[in-house]
C-alpha positions as CSV (number, residue, x, y, z in Angstrom):
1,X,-5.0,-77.6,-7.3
2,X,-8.2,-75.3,-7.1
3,X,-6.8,-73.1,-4.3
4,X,-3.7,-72.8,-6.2
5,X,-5.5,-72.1,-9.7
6,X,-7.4,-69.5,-7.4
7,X,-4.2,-67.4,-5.8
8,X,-2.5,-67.3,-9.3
9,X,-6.0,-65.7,-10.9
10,X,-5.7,-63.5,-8.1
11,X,-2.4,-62.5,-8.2
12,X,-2.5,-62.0,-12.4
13,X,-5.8,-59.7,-11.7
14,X,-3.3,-57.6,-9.1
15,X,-0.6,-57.2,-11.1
16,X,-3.3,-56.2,-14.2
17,X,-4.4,-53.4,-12.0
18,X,-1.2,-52.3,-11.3
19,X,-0.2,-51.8,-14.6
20,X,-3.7,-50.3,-15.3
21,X,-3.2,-48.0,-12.2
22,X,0.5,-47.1,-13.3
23,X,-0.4,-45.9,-16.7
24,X,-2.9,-43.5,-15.6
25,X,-0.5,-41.5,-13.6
26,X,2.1,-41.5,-16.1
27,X,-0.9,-40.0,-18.2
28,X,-1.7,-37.5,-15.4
29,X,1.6,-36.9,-14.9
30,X,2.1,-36.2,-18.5
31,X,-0.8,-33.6,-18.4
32,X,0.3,-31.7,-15.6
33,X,3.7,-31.6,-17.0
34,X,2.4,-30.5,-19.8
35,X,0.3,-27.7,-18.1
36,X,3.5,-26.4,-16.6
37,X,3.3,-24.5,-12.9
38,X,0.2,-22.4,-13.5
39,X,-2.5,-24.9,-12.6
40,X,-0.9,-24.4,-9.0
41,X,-1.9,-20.9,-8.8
42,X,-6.0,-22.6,-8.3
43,X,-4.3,-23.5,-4.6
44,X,-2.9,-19.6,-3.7
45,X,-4.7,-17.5,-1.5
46,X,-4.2,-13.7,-0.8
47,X,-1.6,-13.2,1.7
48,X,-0.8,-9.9,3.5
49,X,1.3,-8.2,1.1
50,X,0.7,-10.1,-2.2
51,X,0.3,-7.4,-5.2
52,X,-3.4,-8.4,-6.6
53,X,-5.6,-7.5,-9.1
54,X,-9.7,-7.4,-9.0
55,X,-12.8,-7.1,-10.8
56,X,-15.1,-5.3,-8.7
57,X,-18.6,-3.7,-8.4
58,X,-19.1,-0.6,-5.5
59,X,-22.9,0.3,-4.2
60,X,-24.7,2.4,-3.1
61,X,-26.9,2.2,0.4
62,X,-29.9,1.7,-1.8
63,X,-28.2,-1.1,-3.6
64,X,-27.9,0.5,-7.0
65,X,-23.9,-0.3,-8.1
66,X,-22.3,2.9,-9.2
67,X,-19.1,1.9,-10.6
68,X,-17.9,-1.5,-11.5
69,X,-15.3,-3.3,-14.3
70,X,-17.9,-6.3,-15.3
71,X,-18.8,-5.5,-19.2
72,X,-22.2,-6.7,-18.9
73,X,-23.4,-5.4,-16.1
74,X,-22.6,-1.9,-17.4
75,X,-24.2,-2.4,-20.7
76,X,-27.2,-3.7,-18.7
77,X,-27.5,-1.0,-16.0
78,X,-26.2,2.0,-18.0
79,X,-29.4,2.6,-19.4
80,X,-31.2,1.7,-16.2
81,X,-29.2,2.8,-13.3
82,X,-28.2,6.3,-12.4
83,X,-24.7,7.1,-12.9
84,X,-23.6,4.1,-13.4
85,X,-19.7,4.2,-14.2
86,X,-16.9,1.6,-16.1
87,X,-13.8,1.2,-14.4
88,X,-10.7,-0.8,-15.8
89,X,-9.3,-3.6,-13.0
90,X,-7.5,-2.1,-10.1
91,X,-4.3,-3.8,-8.6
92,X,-4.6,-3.3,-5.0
93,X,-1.6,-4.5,-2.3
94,X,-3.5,-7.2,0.0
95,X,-3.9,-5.7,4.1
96,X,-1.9,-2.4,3.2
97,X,-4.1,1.1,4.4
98,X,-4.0,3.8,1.9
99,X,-2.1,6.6,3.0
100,X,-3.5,9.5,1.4
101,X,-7.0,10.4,1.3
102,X,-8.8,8.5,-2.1
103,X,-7.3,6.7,-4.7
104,X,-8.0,6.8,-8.1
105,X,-9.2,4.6,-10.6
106,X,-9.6,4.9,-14.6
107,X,-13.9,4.9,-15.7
108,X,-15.1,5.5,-19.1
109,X,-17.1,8.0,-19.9
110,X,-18.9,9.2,-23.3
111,X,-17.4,12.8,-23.3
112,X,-13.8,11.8,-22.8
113,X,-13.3,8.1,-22.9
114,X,-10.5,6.8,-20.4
115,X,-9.6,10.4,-19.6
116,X,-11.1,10.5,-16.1
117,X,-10.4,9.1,-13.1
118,X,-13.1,8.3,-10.1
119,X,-12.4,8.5,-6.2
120,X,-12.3,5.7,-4.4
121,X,-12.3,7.1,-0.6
122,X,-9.2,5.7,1.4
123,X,-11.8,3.9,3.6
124,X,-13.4,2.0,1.0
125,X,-10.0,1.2,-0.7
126,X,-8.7,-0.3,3.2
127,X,-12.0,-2.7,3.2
128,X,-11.1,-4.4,0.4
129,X,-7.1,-4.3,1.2
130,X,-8.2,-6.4,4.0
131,X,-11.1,-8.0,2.9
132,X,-9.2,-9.9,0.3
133,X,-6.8,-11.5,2.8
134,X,-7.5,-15.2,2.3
135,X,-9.8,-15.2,-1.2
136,X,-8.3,-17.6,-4.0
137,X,-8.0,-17.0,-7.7
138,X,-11.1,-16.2,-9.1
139,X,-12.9,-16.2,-6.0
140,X,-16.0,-13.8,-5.6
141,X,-16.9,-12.0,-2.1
142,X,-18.7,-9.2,-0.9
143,X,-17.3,-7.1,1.4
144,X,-18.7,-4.7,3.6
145,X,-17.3,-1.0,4.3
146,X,-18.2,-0.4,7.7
147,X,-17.3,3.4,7.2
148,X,-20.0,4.3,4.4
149,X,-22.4,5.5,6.8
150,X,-20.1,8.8,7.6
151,X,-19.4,9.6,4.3
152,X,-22.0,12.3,4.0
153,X,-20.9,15.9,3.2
154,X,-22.9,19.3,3.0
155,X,-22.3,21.3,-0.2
156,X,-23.1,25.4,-0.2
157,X,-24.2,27.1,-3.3
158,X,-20.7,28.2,-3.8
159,X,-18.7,24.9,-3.9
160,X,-21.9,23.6,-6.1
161,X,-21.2,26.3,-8.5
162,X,-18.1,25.7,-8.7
163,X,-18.8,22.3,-10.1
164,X,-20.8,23.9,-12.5
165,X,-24.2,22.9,-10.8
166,X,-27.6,25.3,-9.7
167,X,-28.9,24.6,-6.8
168,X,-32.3,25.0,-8.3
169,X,-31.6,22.5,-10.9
170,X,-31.4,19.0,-8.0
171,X,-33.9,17.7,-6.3
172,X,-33.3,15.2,-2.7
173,X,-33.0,11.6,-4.9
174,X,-30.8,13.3,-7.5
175,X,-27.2,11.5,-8.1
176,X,-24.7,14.1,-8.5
177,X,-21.6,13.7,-10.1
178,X,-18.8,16.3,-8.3
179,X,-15.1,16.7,-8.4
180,X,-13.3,16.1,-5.2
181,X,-9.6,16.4,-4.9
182,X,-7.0,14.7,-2.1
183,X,-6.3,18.8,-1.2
184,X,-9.1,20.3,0.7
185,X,-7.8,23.5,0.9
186,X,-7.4,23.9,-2.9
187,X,-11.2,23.2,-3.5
188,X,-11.8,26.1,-1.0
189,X,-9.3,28.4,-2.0
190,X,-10.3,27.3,-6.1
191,X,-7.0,26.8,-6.8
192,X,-5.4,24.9,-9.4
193,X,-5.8,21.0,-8.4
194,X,-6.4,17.6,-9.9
195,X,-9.8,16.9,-9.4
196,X,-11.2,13.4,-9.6
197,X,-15.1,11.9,-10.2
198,X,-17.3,11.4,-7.3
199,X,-20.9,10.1,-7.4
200,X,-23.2,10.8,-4.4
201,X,-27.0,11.0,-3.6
202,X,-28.7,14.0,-2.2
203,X,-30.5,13.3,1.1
204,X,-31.0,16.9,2.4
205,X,-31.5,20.3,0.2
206,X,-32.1,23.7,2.0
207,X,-31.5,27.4,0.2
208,X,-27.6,27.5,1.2
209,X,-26.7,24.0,0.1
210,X,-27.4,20.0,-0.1
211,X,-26.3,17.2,2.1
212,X,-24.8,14.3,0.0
213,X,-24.3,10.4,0.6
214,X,-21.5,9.6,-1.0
215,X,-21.0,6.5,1.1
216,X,-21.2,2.9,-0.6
217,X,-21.7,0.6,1.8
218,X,-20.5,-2.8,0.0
219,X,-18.4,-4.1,-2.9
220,X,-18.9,-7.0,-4.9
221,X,-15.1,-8.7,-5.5
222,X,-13.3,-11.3,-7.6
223,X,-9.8,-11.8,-7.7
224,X,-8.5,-12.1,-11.4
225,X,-4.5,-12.8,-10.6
226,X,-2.0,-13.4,-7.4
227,X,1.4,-11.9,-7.7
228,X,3.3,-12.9,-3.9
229,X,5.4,-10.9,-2.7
């Protein structure tokens, strides 16, 4: 009688936990119903193709960031860092080059608000295109740009002035804010053109012009939303 007594506590505290177990996953079941698809989105990953959009930050070689779209950190460095710049998000298409020269981006700016728009080199753009390939919602990354190191361009007195800036007036350290275009030949010729925002530091100054780095050798990257293709 005391085996049996002992299989039929047994089998009573079996079936208890498999009620116990069953009405948990109706409950779960019941909370992920009630969350509807999106909570499936934490398992996507960029794929080649997917329309996406980030928060990022862009550097310079000496590590200062020169544009970004995080709030705080622009309230924190504007006073602090040299030409520091707010950008809005910027949907980029994962793993696809950029086929014209820069791409612009929205940034904020005390004398016009959202009225400008800043360069982002074709290079830099591609690094990120790619570099996202794999990250998951809300993921953060830094990702190199193996290219800022040839971004360096030498400015006469002439194409200064046409931005409005004496060569007297900079000094090798300076950060210089010039407008660039995607048409080389109009910025020569002065032409009419659309002319975007560039940041860059001067690394060389002689009497007929300056050398600038406008290279940014890494971004800082988080992926807000995945749209597949």
């Amino acid at each position: 009688m005391g085996e049996k007594k002992k299989k039929e506590a047994s089998t009573k505290l079996w079936k208890k936990v498999l009620i116990v177990g069953a009405c948990v996953l109706f409950v779960v079941l019941m909370i992920v119903s009630g969350m509807g698809s999106g909570w499936l989105s934490i398992f996507t990953v960029v794929k080649p193709g997917d329309t996406v959009v980030i928060d990022y930050t862009l550097f310079n070689a000496g590590g200062t960031p020169i544009l970004t779209t995080d709030q705080q950190l622009y309230i924190k460095g504007a006073s602090t860092s040299r030409g520091l710049l707010f950008s809005k998000q910027v949907t980029i298409t994962a793993n696809q080059s950029l086929t014209r020269s820069l791409y612009p981006v929205q940034i904020y700016t005390t004398d016009s608000g959202w009225g400008r728009q800043f360069a982002i080199f074709s290079p830099e753009y591609n690094a990120i295109s790619s570099g996202i390939v794999g990250m998951k919602l809300n993921e953060q990354k830094r990702i190199s740009i193996p290219s800022a190191d040839s971004m360096t361009q030498t400015w006469s007195t002439d194409q200064l002035m046409l931005n409005k800036v004496n060569i007297s007036d900079i000094n090798i350290g300076d950060v210089l804010a010039m407008g660039v275009s995607d048409n080389p030949e109009a910025e020569v010729s002065n032409t009419s053109s659309v002319t975007y925002v560039r940041t860059g530091e001067i690394t060389q100054k002689t009497q007929s012009g300056v050398v600038v780095d406008f290279g940014y050798p890494y971004a800082d990257v988080r992926v807000v939303s995945i749209n597949n293709r």
